[in-house]
C-alpha positions, 0 to 999 in steps of 0.5 A: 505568633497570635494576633488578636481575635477579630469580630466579624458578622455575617448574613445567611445567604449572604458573603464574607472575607475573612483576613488573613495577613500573608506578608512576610517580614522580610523581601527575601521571604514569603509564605510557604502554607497557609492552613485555616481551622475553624473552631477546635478542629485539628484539621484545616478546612482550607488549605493552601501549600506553598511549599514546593513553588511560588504562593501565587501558584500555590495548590489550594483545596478545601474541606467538604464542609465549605465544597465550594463556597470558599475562595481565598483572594491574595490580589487583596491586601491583606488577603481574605478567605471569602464565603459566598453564600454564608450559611448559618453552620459557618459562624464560629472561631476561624484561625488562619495560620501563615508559615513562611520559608524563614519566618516564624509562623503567624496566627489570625484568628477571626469570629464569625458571627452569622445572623439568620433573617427573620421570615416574612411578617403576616398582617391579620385583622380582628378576625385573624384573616390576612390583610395585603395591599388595599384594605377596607374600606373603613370609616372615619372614626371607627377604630382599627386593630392590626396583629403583625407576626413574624417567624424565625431569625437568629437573633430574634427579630424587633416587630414595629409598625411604621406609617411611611417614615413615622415610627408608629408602634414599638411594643412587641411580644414574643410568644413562642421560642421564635414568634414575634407579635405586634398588634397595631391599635388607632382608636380613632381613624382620621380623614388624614389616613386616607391611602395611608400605607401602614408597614410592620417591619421584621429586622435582626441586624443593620446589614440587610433590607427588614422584611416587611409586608404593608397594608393601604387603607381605604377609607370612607370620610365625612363630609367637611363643608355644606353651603347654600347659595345665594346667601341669606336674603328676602324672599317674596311669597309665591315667587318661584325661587331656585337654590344651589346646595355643595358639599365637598370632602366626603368619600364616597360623594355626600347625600343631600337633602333640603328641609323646612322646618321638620318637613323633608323637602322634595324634587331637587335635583342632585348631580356629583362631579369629577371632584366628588362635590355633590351639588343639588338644585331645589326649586320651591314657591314660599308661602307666608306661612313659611316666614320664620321657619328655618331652611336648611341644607344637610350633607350626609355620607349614608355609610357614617354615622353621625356624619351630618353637617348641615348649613341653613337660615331663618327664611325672611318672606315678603309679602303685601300687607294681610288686612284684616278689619273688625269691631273693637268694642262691639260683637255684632256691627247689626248692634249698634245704635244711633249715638253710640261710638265705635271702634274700627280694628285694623288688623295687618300682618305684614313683611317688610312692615307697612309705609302707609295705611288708609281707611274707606267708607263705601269705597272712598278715602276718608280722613279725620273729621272731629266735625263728623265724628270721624278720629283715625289713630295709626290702625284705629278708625273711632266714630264718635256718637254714630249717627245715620250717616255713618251706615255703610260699608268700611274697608282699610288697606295698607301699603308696602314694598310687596304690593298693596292689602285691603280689608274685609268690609264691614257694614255698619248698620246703625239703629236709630229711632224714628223720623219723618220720611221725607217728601210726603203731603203735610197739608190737607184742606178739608170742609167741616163734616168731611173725613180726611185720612191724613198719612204719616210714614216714617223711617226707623230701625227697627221698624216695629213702631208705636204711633201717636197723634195729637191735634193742636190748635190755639184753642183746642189740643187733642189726642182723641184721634182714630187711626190705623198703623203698620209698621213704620206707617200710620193713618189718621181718620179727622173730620173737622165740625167747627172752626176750632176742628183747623189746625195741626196733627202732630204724628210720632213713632217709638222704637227699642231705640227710642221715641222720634225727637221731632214729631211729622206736622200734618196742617189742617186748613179750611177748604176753599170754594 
């Protein structure tokens, strides 16, 4: 009796137990001989006789083929031939035959499907040397080729390459009657693959372990995160200031640096802890000049390119008011004249802006005085019909949070036309046929002065006068011969600016005894 063929696999070097059913049909029966045969072989390979004695004490032997790798296991139901270890040569169609005492004859007949594992698969990078445990380092955003090969096995084994459980890439190749090929293409590497384990596996069957060989990468990252602290806020100029720069995320340690500007900043200090937070220290004095310019921190990991990240702000510095006062209509102050009007300009550069402003005259506060001429709008002083009075020193200051700002001065030198000096003799008393020499100063700017005299009485007016004159002081020579020679000498001065409004009076008496 046949029974029908039964599949069974097998691993090289591994063990398995061919069955053979050796019951009998009956109590009063049992097996006699059981013979193997593996594929057309008229010779059994194993034999177990029976025929003289009990099958428990049965003679067995076995063909040199198996030496002694082959065992045949009757404690079990059914019984199995087992061969411990496999070899490749053993996979074929094996037929067990059981005659008993009384019973017909049973056949079993068994294929054996013998599956020789792949070698051990090899990692190589571009350049084809070979990669095991940790590679690299390698840098965020760079890409990575890895070439997998794999020799041997019977079948011809799947290559696949895993990222711990994940299934990475399942396109292989075979190159030659038993090479496999899988090449491992990331075209960008992420920060996630840090330490990542990347594994090609060989398998040909689901019985054994896949052979496998892995690789660890290290990888250099950029860095995630840069800031400064305090946060943006005010600063005041001139005012030592410090500030603290962290970076954190990049492998190895961020590089950082500060800048104003365009303009490297120098001297921070720079430590990196345990954690790999990079942390630098910058102490610097604002200017004014720095309101305005963008202040920023940047990160860098030296060994990626494009790596910079950076945080900054637009520096925001305080100071007091920058004053500075200047003619608005006029180029020369040393220009103006008596009557003209004046525009005084004050200028301020200020932050925060101005809470007050205020103007000076040699020194002290003035205010708006129409009666004076003096009309002060926000940072515009204006002098309205410039008189003598108005010569002197002008200053403005202002006012903020920061502190307080004054001007330049301004001299303001008024150019006016003549007039008497004051507490000088306007009375002479002189006999008839005496020279008198009458003196008349005056004060005027310029000073290059043409004078005039005129005599006048009720009854006689005259400018037939001698005199001599020098600069801004003239001398008259009189001497009076009747009573109609008494009266008044009216003396007068002229300049660029103009002719004096009101003549000096000099009175001309009779002397007494």
């Amino acid at each position: 009796m046949l029974t029908a063929s039964i599949l069974y696999t097998a691993v090289v070097r591994g063990k398995v137990a061919l069955p053979c059913d050796i019951s009998s049909p009956s109590a009063d029966d049992s097996a006699a001989l059981i013979l193997w045969y593996k594929d057309d072989s008229a010779q059994p390979i194993y034999t177990l006789d029976a025929r003289r004695g009990n099958v428990d004490h049965a003679h067995q032997a076995s063909s040199p083929e198996l030496e002694s790798r082959a065992y045949f296991n009757m404690i079990n139901r059914p019984a199995f031939l087992q061969l411990d270890p496999v070899k490749e040569d053993d996979a074929g169609e094996y037929r067990c035959r059981v005659d008993f005492h009384k019973a017909r004859t049973v056949n079993t007949v068994i294929t054996l499907k013998v599956i020789v594992p792949s070698g051990e698969p090899v990692i190589t990078d571009s350049q084809g040397q070979k990669l095991k445990g940790l590679i690299g380092p390698v840098n965020e955003g760079d890409s990575l080729e890895l070439t997998c090969q794999v020799a041997g096995g019977k079948p011809r084994p799947s290559l696949t390459w895993w990222r711990e459980y994940t299934l990475l890439d399942d396109d292989y190749i075979f190159i030659s009657e038993d090479v496999v090929k899988n090449t491992l293409k990331i075209t960008e590497l992420k920060r996630h693959d840090l330490l990542a384990i990347l594994t090609c596996q060989a398998s040909n069957n689901n019985i054994t372990v896949p052979s496998s060989c892995a690789v660890t990468l290290d990888l250099n990252v950029k860095p995630v995160e840069v800031k400064i602290h305090p946060y943006q806020r005010p600063l005041s100029a001139d005012s030592e200031v410090n500030m603290t720069c962290t970076s954190n995320g990049s492998r190895p340690a961020a590089k950082i640096t500060w800048w104003k500007g365009k303009k490297q900043l120098q001297h921070a200090r720079e430590s990196i802890n345990r954690a790999g937070v990079s942390t630098s220290m910058l102490t610097f004095v604002p200017s004014v000049d720095d309101n305005g310019k963008f202040l920023t921190c940047r990160a860098e990991n030296p060994l990626i390119s494009n790596s910079v990240i950076e945080d900054g702000w637009k520096l925001q510095i305080y100071f007091p008011p920058q004053v500075a006062l200047h003619l608005k209509n006029l180029p020369i102050a040393g220009e103006i004249q008596e009557g003209n009007d004046v525009y005084l300009e004050c200028s301020i550069r200020s932050n925060p802006w101005i809470h007050s402003i205020s103007w000076q005259f040699e020194g002290m506060d003035i205010k708006t005085n129409l009666v004076s001429g003096i009309m002060i709008t926000n940072q515009t002083l204006v002098i309205q019909s410039v008189q003598l009075s108005h010569k002197g020193h002008f200053t403005c200051s202002a006012s903020n949070d920061e502190g307080l700002g004054v001007s330049n001065k301004i001299y303001i030198n008024v150019k006016y036309a003549p007039q008497c000096q004051t507490e000088q003799k306007t009375t002479f008393g002189v006999a008839k046929q005496e020279t008198v020499r009458v003196s008349c100063s005056l004060v005027a700017d310029p000073a290059d002065v043409t004078f005039s005299w005129m005599f006048n009485s009720s009854t006689k007016q005259s400018g037939d006068i001698r005199y001599s004159s020098n600069k801004t002081h003239s001398v008259a020579i009189y001497t009076p011969k009747t009573d109609n020679d008494y009266g008044t000498m009216l003396c007068w001065g002229i300049n660029d600016v103009g002719i004096q409004r009101k003549p000096c009076v000099f009175t001309i008496l009779p002397a007494g005894v």
